[in-house]
Backbone as a printed PyTorch tensor [residue, N CA C, xyz], in Angstrom:
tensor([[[134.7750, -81.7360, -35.3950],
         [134.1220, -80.5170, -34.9660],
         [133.7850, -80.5720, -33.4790]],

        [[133.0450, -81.5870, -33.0220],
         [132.9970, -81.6890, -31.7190],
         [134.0720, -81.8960, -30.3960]],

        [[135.4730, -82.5760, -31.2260],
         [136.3550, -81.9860, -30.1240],
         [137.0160, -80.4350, -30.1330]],

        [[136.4970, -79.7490, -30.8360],
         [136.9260, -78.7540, -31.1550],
         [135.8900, -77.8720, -30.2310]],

        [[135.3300, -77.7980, -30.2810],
         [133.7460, -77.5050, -29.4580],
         [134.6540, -77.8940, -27.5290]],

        [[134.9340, -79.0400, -27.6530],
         [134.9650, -79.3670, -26.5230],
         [136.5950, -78.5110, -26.0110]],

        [[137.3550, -78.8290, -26.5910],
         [138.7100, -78.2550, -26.4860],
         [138.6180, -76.5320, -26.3040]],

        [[138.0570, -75.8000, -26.6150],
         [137.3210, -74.8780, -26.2040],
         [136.9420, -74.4840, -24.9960]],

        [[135.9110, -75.2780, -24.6570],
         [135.3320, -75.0980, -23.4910],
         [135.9560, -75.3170, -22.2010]],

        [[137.7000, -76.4760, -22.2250],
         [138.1720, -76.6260, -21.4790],
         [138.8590, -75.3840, -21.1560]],

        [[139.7960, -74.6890, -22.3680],
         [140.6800, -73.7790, -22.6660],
         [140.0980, -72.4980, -21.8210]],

        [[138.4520, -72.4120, -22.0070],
         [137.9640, -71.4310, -21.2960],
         [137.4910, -71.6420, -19.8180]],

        [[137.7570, -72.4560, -19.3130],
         [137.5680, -73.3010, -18.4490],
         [138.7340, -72.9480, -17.4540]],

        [[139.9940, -73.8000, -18.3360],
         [141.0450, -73.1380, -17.5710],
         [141.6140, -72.1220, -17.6700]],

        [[141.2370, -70.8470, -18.1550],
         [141.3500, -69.6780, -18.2690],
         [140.8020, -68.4740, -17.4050]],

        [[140.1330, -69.3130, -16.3780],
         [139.6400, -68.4400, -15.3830],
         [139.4080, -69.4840, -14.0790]],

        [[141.0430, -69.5540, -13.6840],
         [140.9430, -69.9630, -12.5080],
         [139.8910, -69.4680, -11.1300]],

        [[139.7020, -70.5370, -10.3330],
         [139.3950, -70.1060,  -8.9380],
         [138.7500, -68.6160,  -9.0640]],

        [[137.8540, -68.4540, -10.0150],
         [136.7320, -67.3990,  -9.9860],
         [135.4620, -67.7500,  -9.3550]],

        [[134.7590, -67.0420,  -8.5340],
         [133.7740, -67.6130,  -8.0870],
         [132.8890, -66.3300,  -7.8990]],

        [[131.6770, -66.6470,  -8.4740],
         [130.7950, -65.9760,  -8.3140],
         [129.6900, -66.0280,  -6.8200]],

        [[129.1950, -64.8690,  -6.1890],
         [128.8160, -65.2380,  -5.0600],
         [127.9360, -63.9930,  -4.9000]],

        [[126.6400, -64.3780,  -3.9900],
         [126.4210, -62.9750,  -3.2060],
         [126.3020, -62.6140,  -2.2950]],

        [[126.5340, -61.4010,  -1.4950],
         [127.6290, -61.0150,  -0.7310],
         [126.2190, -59.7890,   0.2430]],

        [[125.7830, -59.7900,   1.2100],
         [125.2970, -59.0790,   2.1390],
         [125.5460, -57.8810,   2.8230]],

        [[125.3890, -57.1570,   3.4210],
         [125.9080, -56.0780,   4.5670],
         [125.5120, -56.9890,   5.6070]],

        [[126.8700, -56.6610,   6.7190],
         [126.7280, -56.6420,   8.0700],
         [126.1810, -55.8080,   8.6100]],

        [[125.9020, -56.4150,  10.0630],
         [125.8400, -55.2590,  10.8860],
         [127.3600, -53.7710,  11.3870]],

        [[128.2460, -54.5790,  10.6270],
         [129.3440, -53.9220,  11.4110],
         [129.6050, -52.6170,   9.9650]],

        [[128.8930, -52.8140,   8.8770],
         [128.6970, -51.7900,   7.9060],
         [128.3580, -50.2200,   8.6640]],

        [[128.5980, -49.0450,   7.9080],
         [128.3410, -48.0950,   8.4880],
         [128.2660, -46.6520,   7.2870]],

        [[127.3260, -45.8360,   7.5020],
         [127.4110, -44.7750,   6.5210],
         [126.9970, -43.0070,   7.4140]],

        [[127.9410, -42.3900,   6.8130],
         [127.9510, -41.7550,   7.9460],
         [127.6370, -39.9470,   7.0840]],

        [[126.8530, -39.1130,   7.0650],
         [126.5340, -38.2810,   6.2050],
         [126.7380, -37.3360,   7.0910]],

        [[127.9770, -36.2390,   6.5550],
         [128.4560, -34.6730,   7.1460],
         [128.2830, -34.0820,   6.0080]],

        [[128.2930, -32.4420,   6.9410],
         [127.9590, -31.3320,   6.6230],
         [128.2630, -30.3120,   7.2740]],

        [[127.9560, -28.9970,   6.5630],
         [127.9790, -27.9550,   7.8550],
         [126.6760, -27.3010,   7.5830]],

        [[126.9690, -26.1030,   8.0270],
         [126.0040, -24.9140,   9.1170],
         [127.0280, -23.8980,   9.6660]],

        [[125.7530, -22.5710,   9.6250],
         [126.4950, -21.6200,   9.7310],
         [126.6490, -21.4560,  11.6930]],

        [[126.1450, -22.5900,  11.7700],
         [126.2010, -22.8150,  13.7950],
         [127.2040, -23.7630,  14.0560]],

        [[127.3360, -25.0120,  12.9420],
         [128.6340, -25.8980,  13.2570],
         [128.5970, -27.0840,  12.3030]],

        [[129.7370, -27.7910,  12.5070],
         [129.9200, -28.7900,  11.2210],
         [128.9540, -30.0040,  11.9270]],

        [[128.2670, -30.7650,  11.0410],
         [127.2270, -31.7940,  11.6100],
         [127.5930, -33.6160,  10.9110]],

        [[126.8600, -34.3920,  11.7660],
         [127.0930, -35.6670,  11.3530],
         [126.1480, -36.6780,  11.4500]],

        [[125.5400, -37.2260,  10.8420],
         [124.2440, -37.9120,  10.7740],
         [124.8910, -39.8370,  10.6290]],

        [[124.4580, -40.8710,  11.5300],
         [124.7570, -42.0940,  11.2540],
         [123.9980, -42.7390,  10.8360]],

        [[123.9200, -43.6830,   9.6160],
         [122.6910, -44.2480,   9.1770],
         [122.5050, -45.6140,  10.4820]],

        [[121.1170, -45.9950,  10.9220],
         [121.3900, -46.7630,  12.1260],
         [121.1170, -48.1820,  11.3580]],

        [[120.3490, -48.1000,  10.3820],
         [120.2160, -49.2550,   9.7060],
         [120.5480, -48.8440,   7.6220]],

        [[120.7900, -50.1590,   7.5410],
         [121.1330, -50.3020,   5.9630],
         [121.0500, -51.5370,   5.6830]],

        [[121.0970, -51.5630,   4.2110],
         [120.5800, -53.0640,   3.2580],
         [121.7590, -52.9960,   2.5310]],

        [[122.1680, -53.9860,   1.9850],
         [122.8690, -54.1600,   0.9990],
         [123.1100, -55.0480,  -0.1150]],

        [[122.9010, -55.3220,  -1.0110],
         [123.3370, -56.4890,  -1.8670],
         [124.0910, -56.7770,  -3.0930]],

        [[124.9210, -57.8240,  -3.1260],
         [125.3820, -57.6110,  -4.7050],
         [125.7520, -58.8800,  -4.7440]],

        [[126.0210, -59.0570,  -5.8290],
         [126.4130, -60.5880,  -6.7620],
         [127.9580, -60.0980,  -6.7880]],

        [[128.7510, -60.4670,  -6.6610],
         [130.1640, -59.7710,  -6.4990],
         [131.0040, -61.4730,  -7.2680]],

        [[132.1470, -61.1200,  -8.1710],
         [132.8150, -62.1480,  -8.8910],
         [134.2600, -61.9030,  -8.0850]],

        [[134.6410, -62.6490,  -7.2610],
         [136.0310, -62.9700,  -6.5820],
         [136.7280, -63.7020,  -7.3030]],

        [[138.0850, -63.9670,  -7.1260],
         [139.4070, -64.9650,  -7.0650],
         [139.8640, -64.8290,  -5.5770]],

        [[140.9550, -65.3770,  -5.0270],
         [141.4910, -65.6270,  -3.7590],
         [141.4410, -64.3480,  -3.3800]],

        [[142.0270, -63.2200,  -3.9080],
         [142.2740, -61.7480,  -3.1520],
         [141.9620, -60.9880,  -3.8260]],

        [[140.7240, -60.7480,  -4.8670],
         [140.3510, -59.6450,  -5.5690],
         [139.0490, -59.8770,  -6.0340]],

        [[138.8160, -58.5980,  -6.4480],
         [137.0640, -58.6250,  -7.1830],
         [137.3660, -58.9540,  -8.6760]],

        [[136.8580, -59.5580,  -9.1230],
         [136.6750, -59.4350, -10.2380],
         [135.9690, -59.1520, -11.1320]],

        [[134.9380, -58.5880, -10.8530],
         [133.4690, -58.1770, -11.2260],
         [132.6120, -57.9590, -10.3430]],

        [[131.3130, -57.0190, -10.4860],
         [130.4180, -57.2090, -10.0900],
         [129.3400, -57.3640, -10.9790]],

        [[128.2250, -57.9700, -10.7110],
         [127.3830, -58.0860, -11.7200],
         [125.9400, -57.4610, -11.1720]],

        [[126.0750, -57.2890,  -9.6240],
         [124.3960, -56.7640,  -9.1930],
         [125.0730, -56.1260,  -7.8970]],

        [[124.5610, -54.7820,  -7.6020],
         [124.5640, -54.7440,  -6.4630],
         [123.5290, -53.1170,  -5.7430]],

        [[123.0540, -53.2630,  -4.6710],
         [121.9050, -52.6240,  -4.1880],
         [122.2460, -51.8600,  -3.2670]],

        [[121.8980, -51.1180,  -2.7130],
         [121.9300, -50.2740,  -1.3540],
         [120.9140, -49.6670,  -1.1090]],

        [[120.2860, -49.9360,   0.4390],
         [119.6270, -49.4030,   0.7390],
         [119.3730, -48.4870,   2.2700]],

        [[119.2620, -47.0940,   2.1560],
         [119.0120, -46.2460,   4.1890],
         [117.7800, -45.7550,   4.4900]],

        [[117.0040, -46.0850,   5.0650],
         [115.6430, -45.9150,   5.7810],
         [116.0360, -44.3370,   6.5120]],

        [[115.6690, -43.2180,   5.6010],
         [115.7600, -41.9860,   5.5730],
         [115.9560, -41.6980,   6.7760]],

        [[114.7980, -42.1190,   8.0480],
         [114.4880, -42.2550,   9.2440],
         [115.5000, -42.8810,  10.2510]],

        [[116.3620, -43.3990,   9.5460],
         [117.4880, -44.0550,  10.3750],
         [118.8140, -43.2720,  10.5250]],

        [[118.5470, -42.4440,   9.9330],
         [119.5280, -41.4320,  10.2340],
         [119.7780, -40.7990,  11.1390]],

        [[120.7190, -40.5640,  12.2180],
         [120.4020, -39.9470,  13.1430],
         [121.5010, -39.1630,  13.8150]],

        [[121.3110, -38.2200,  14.3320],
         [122.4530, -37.2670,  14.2100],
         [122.4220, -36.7020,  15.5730]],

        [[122.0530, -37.1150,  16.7230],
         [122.4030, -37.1280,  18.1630],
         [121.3790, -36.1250,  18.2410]],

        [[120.7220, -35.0500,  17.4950],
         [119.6460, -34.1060,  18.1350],
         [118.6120, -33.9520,  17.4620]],

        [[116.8630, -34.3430,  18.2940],
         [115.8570, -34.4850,  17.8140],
         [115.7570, -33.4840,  17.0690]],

        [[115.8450, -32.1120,  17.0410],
         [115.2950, -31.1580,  16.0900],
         [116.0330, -31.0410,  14.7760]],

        [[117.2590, -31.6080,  15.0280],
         [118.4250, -31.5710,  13.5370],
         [117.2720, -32.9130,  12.7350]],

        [[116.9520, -33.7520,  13.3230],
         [116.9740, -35.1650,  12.6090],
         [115.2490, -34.7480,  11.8560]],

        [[114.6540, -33.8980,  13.0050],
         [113.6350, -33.6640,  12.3490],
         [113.1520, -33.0240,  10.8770]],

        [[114.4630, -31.7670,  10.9690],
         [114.2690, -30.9350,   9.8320],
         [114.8150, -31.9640,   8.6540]],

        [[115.6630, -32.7690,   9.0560],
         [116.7170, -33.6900,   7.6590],
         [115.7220, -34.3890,   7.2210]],

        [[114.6720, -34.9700,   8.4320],
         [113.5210, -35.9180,   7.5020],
         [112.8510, -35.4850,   6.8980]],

        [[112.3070, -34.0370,   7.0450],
         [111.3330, -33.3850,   6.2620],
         [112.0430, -33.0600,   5.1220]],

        [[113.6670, -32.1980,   5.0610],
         [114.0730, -32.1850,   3.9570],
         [114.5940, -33.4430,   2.9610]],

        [[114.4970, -34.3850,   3.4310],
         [114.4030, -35.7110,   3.1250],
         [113.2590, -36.4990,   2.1210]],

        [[111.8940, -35.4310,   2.7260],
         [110.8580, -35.7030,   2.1590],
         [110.8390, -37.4010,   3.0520]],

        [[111.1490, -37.4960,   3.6080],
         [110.7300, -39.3310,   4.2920],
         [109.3960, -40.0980,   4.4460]],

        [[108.7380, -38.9510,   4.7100],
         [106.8860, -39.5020,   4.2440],
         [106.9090, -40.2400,   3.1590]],

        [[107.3290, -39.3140,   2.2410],
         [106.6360, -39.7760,   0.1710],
         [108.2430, -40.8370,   0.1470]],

        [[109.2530, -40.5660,   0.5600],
         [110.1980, -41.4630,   0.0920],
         [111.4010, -41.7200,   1.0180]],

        [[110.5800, -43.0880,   1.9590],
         [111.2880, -43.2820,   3.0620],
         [113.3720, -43.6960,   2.8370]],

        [[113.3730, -44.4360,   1.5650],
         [114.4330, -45.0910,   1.2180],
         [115.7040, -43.9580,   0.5590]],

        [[116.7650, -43.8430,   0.9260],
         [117.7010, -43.7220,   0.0010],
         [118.3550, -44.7830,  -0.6500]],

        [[119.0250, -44.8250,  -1.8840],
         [118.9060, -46.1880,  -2.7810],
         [120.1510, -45.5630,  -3.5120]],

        [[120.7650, -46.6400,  -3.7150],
         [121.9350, -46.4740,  -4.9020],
         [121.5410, -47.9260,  -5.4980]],

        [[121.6330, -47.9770,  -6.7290],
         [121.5200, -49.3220,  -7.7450],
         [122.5070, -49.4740,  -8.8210]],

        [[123.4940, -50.4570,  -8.8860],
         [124.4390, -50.2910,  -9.8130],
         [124.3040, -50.1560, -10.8230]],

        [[124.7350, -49.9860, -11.9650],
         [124.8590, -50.0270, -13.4320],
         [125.8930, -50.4610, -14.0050]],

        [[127.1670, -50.1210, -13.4650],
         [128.4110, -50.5080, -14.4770],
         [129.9190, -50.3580, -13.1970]],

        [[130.7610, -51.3170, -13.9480],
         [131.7920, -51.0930, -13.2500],
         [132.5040, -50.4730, -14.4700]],

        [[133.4910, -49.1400, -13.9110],
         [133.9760, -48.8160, -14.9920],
         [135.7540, -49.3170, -14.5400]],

        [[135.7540, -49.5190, -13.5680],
         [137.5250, -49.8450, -13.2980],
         [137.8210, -50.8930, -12.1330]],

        [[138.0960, -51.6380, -11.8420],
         [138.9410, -52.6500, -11.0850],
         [140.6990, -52.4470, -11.2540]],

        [[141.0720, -51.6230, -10.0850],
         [142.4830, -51.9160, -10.6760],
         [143.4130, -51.5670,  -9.2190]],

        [[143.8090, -53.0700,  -8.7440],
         [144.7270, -52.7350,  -7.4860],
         [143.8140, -52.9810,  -6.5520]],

        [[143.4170, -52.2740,  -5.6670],
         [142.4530, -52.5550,  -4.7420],
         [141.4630, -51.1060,  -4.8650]],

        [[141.5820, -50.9270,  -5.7340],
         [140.2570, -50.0340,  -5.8000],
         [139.3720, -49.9850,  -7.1500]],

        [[138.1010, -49.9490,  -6.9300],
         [137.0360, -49.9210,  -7.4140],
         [135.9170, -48.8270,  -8.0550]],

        [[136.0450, -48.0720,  -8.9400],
         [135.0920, -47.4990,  -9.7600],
         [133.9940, -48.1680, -10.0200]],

        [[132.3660, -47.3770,  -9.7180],
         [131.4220, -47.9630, -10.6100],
         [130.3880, -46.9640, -10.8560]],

        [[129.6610, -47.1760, -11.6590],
         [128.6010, -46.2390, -11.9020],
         [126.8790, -46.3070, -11.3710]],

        [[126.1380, -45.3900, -11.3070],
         [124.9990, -46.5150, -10.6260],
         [124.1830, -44.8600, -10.4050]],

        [[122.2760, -45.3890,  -9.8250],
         [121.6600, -43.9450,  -9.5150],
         [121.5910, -43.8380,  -8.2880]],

        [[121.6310, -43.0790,  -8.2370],
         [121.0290, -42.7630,  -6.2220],
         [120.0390, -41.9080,  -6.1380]],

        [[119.0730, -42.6980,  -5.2650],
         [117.8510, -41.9620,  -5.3340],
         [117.5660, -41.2970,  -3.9430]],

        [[117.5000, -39.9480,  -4.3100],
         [116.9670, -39.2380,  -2.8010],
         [115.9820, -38.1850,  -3.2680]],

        [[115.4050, -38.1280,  -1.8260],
         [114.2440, -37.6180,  -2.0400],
         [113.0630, -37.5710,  -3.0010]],

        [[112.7140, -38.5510,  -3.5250],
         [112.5540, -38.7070,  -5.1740],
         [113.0710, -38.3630,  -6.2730]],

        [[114.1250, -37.8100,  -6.3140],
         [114.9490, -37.7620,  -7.1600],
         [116.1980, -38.5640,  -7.4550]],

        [[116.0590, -39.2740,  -8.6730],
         [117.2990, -40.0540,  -9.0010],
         [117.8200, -39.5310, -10.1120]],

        [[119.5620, -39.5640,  -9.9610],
         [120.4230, -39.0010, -10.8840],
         [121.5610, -40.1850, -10.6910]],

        [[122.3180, -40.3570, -11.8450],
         [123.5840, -41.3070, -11.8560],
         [124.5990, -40.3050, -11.2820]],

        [[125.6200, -41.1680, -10.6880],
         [126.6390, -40.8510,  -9.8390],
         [127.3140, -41.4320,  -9.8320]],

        [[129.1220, -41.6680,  -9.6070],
         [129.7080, -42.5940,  -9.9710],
         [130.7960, -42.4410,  -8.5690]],

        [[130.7520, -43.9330,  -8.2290],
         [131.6970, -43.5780,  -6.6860],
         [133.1780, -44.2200,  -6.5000]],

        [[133.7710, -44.1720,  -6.1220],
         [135.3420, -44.8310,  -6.0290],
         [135.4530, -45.0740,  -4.5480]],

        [[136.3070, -46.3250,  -4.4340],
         [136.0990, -47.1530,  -3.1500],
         [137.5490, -47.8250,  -3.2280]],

        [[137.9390, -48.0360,  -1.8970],
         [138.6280, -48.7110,  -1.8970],
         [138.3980, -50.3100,  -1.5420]],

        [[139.0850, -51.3280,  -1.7010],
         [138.5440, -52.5790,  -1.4930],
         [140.0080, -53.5110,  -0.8840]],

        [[139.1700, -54.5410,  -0.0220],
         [140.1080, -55.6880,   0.6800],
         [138.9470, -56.8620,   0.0680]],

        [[139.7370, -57.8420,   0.3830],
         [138.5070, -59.2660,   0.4850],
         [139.7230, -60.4360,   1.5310]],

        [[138.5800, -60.3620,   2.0370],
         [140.0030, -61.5690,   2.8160],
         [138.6580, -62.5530,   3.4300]],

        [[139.0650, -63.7620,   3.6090],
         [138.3890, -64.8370,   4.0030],
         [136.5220, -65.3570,   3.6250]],

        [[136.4690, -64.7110,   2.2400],
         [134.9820, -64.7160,   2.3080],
         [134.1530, -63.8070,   2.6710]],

        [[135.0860, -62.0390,   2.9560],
         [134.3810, -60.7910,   3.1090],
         [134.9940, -59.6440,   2.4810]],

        [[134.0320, -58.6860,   1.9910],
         [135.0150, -58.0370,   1.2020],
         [134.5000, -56.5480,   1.9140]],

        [[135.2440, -55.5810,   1.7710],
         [134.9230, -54.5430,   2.2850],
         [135.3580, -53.4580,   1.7110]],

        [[134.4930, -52.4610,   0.8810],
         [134.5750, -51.1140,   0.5320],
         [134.2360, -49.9340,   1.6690]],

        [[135.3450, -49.1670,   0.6790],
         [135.0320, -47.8770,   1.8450],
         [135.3290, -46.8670,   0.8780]],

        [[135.1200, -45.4130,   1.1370],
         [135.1980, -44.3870,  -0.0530],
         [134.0120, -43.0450,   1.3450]],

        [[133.9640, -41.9460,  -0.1090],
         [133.2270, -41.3390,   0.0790],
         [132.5370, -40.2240,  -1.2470]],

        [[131.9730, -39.7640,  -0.7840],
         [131.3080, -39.1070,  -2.3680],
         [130.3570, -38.1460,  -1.4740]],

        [[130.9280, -36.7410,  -1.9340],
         [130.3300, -35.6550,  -2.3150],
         [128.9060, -35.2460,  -3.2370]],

        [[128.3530, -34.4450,  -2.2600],
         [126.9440, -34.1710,  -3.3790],
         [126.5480, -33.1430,  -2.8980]],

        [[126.0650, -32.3090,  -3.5500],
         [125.2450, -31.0770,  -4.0720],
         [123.6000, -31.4320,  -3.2270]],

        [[123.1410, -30.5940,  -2.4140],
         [122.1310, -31.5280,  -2.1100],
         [120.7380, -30.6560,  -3.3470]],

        [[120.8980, -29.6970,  -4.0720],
         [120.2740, -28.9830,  -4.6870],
         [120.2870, -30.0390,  -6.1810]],

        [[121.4210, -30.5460,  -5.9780],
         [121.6150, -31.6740,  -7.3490],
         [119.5920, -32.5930,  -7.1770]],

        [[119.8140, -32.8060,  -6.1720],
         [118.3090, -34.2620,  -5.8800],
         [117.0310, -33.5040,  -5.1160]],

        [[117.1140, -31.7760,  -5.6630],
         [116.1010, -30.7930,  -5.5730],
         [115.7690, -30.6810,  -4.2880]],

        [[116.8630, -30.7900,  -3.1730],
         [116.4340, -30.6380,  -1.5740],
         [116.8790, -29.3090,  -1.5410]],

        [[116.4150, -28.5670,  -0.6160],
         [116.7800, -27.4470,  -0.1040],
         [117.1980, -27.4020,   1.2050]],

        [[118.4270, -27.1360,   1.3010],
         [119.2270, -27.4460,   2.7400],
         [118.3420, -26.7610,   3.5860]],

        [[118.2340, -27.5950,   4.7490],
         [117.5610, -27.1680,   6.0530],
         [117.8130, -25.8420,   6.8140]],

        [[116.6710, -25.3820,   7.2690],
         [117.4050, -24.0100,   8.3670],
         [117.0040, -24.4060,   9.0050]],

        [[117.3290, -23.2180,  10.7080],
         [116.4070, -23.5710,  11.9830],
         [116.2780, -22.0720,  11.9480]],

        [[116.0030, -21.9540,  13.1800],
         [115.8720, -20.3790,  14.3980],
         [115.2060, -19.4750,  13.0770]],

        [[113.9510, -19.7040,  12.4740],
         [113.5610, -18.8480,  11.3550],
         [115.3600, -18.4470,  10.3980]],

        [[115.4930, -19.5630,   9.9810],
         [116.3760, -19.1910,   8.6550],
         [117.5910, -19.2300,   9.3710]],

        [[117.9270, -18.4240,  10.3650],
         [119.3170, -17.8720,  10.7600],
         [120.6910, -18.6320,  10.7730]],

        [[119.9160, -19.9380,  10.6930],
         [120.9120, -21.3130,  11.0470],
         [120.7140, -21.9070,   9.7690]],

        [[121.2240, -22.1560,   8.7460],
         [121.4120, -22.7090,   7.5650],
         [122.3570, -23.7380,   7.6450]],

        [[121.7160, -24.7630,   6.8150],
         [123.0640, -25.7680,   6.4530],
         [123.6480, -25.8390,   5.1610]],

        [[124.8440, -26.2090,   5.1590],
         [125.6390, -26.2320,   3.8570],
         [124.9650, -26.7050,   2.5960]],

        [[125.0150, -26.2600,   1.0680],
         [124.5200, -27.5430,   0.2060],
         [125.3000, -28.5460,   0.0930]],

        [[126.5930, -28.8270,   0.3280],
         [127.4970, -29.7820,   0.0880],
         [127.0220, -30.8490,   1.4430]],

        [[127.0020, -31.8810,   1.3980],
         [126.9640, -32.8710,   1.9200],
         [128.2740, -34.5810,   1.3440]],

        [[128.5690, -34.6180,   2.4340],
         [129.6040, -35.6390,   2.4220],
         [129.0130, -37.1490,   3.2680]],

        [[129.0560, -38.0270,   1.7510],
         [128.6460, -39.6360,   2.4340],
         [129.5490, -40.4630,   2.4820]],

        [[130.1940, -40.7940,   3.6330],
         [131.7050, -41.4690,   4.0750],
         [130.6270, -42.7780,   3.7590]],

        [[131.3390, -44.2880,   2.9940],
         [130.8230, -45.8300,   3.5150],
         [131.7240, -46.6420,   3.7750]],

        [[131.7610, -47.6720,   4.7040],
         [132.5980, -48.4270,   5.0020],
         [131.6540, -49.8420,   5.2000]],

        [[131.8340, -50.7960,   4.0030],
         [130.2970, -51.4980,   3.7540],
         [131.0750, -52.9410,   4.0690]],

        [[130.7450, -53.8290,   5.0250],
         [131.5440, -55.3240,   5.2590],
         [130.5720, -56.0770,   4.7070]],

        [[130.4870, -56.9200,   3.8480],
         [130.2610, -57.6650,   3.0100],
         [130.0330, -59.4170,   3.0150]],

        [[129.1750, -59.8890,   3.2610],
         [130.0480, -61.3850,   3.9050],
         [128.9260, -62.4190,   2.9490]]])
């Protein structure tokens, strides 16, 4: 019974080569970049800082799992080249009561090729709803790097798109979050 036990454990052993579990950071060279429009012009907000984390399962050139992973944008770090745009986004942001935007994983639903499905909430403005994003992926030397983008409703997380000039200047509800996240 006990080499049987043991014969086992090798079998599973060598059944998952050169897997390595690890966790994996944001750089500085990470970047997230949130467009939109307006009935004055199309707009672009850069997050200046971000967090990131995950437990990520590699082999030589692929993911093989993830098992944890975090994101985090300091509402306030957003910044979009003009004080009065950045002002109204923080208030519609709510950034007082909830400085953080947050995505937290939940599930991978696909690994296949170099791209990546997963599921997870994102929390804005105090409101969190699940969302599910698709990315593309590299890993080369001990860094891995997703990139993608994902569409949202900003009425979905109960914001009400910003105006200026008393109303006249409205912004879109659709909002677009490009990421390009380096990993190391």
């Amino acid at each position: 019974m006990k080499i049987n036990i043991v014969a086992i454990i090798i079998i599973l052993t060598l059944a998952v080569p050169g897997i390595a579990q690890n966790t994996f950071t944001a750089t500085t060279e990470s970047s997230i970049v949130v467009a939109g429009t307006s009935t004055l012009h199309d707009w672009e907000a850069n997050a200046e800082k971000l967090t990131a984390k995950g437990t990520i399962n590699t082999s030589a050139s692929d993911i093989e799992g993830v098992t944890s992973f975090t994101l985090s944008v300091p509402v306030e770090s957003l910044e979009s080249g003009k004080g009065g745009m950045n002002k109204n986004m923080y208030k519609a942001l709510e950034s007082d009561d909830h400085p953080n935007i947050t995505f937290k994983l939940n599930n991978v639903k696909s690994i296949s090729g170099n791209k990546i499905i997963v599921t997870g909430n994102l929390s804005i403005a105090g409101t969190t709803k699940p969302v599910e994003l698709n990315a593309n992926y590299s890993l080369s030397g001990g860094t891995v790097k997703l990139s993608g983008s994902k569409e949202i409703d900003m009425r979905t997380f109960n914001i009400d798109p910003p105006t200026a000039m008393f109303g006249t200047i409205k912004t879109g509800e659709l909002i677009n979050i490009k990421y390009n996240l380096v990993l190391k």
